[in-house]
N, C-alpha and C positions, 0 to 999 in steps of 0.2 A: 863269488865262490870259485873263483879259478883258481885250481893251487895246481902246482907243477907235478903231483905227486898223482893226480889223476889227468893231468891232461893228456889226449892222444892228438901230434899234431894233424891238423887237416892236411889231405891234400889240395892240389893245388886247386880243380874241377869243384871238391866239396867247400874249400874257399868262397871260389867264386861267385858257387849256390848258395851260402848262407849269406854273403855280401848282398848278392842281387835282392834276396828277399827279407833280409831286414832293413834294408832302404825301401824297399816299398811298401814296407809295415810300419814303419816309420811315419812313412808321407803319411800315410791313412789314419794314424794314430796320430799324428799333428791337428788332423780336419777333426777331430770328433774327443781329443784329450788332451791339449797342450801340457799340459804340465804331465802326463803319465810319459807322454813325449820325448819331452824336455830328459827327465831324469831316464828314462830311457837312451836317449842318444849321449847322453853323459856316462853310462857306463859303458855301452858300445866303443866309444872313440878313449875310452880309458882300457878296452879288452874282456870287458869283465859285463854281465847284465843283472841289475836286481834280480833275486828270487822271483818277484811279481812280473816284472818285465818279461823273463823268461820264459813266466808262466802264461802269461799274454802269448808272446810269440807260437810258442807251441799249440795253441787253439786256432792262434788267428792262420796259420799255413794249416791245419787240419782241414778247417773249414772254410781254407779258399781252393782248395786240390782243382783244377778247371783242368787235368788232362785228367780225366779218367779212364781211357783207355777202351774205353766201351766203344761196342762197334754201335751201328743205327739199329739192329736189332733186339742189342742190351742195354740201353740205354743212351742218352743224350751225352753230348758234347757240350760244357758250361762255359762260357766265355767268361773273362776275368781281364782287367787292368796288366795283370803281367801273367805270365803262365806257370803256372806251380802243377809237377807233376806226381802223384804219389812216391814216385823214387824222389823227387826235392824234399818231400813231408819229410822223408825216414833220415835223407843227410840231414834235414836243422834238427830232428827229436835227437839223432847221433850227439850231432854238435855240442847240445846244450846238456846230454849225460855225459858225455867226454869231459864238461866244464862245470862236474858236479850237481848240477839240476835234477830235482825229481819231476821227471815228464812222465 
Protein backbone atom coordinates (compact mmCIF):
# COMPACT_ATOMS: atom_id res chain seq x y z
CA UNK A 1 0.00 0.00 0.00
CA UNK A 2 2.85 2.53 -0.62
CA UNK A 3 1.61 4.96 -3.05
CA UNK A 4 3.46 8.15 -3.59
CA UNK A 5 0.52 10.18 -3.34
CA UNK A 6 0.37 9.56 0.49
CA UNK A 7 3.76 8.92 1.31
CA UNK A 8 5.49 11.64 3.75
CA UNK A 9 9.34 11.06 3.39
CA UNK A 10 10.93 9.92 6.68
CA UNK A 11 13.61 11.58 8.16
CA UNK A 12 16.64 10.54 8.54
CA UNK A 13 16.59 9.76 12.87
CA UNK A 14 12.70 8.31 12.12
CA UNK A 15 14.56 5.99 9.33
CA UNK A 16 16.74 4.79 11.42
CA UNK A 17 14.02 4.00 14.24
CA UNK A 18 11.79 2.15 12.00
CA UNK A 19 14.92 0.26 10.41
CA UNK A 20 16.36 -0.69 13.82
CA UNK A 21 12.96 -2.05 14.87
CA UNK A 22 11.74 -3.85 12.11
CA UNK A 23 14.95 -5.99 12.14
CA UNK A 24 14.26 -6.97 15.41
CA UNK A 25 10.74 -7.91 14.75
CA UNK A 26 11.78 -9.66 12.18
CA UNK A 27 14.39 -11.71 14.10
CA UNK A 28 11.57 -12.55 16.56
CA UNK A 29 9.13 -13.16 14.02
CA UNK A 30 11.53 -15.72 12.34
CA UNK A 31 11.83 -17.73 15.93
CA UNK A 32 8.10 -18.06 16.41
CA UNK A 33 6.63 -17.68 12.37
CA UNK A 34 8.85 -18.40 9.53
CA UNK A 35 6.79 -17.99 6.73
CA UNK A 36 4.73 -14.73 8.38
CA UNK A 37 8.48 -13.80 8.28
CA UNK A 38 9.46 -14.71 5.30
CA UNK A 39 6.68 -12.72 3.46
CA UNK A 40 7.32 -10.05 5.76
CA UNK A 41 10.83 -9.39 4.96
CA UNK A 42 9.86 -9.76 1.22
CA UNK A 43 7.87 -6.71 1.42
CA UNK A 44 10.26 -4.75 3.56
CA UNK A 45 13.36 -5.30 1.27
CA UNK A 46 10.89 -4.54 -1.77
CA UNK A 47 9.62 -0.99 0.36
CA UNK A 48 6.31 -1.87 0.79
CA UNK A 49 4.84 -4.34 4.05
CA UNK A 50 1.60 -6.60 3.67
CA UNK A 51 -1.57 -5.02 5.27
CA UNK A 52 -1.08 -8.21 7.93
CA UNK A 53 2.67 -7.57 8.31
CA UNK A 54 1.99 -3.96 9.17
CA UNK A 55 -0.52 -4.92 11.36
CA UNK A 56 1.80 -7.30 13.21
CA UNK A 57 4.37 -4.71 13.44
CA UNK A 58 2.26 -1.99 14.97
CA UNK A 59 1.17 -4.45 17.98
CA UNK A 60 4.40 -6.13 18.20
CA UNK A 61 6.45 -2.30 19.14
CA UNK A 62 3.18 -1.35 21.27
CA UNK A 63 3.64 -4.15 23.22
CA UNK A 64 7.36 -4.28 23.57
CA UNK A 65 7.52 -0.16 24.64
CA UNK A 66 10.55 -1.22 27.59
CA UNK A 67 11.44 2.76 28.18
CA UNK A 68 8.53 3.87 29.78
CA UNK A 69 9.73 6.48 31.32
CA UNK A 70 8.35 5.86 34.76
CA UNK A 71 10.39 6.86 37.50
CA UNK A 72 10.81 3.96 40.70
CA UNK A 73 7.94 5.45 42.25
CA UNK A 74 5.54 5.18 39.17
CA UNK A 75 6.33 2.30 38.02
CA UNK A 76 8.97 -0.25 36.73
CA UNK A 77 11.54 -0.03 34.12
CA UNK A 78 11.00 -3.30 31.60
CA UNK A 79 13.94 -4.64 30.08
CA UNK A 80 13.63 -5.94 26.31
CA UNK A 81 16.22 -7.39 23.61
CA UNK A 82 16.42 -3.91 22.03
CA UNK A 83 15.00 -0.59 23.56
CA UNK A 84 11.81 0.66 22.18
CA UNK A 85 10.75 3.93 23.65
CA UNK A 86 7.01 5.20 23.50
CA UNK A 87 8.35 8.06 21.15
CA UNK A 88 9.89 4.90 18.75
CA UNK A 89 6.08 3.37 19.14
CA UNK A 90 4.55 6.70 17.69
CA UNK A 91 7.54 7.01 14.73
CA UNK A 92 6.75 3.15 13.28
CA UNK A 93 2.47 3.87 13.93
CA UNK A 94 3.68 7.40 11.80
CA UNK A 95 5.55 5.30 9.56
CA UNK A 96 3.19 2.76 8.63
CA UNK A 97 0.05 5.64 8.30
CA UNK A 98 2.49 7.69 6.18
CA UNK A 99 2.41 4.17 3.96
CA UNK A 100 -1.29 3.88 3.98
CA UNK A 101 -1.78 1.51 6.86
CA UNK A 102 -4.79 1.56 9.32
CA UNK A 103 -2.98 1.50 12.74
Amino acid sequence: MDSEDTHRPASAEERRTVERLVEAWLAETERHDAAAAREARAGWERGTLPDRSAQDLAHWVTARVTDTAFNEDEGPWIGGAVRITPADKETVHRWLKDRGHLI
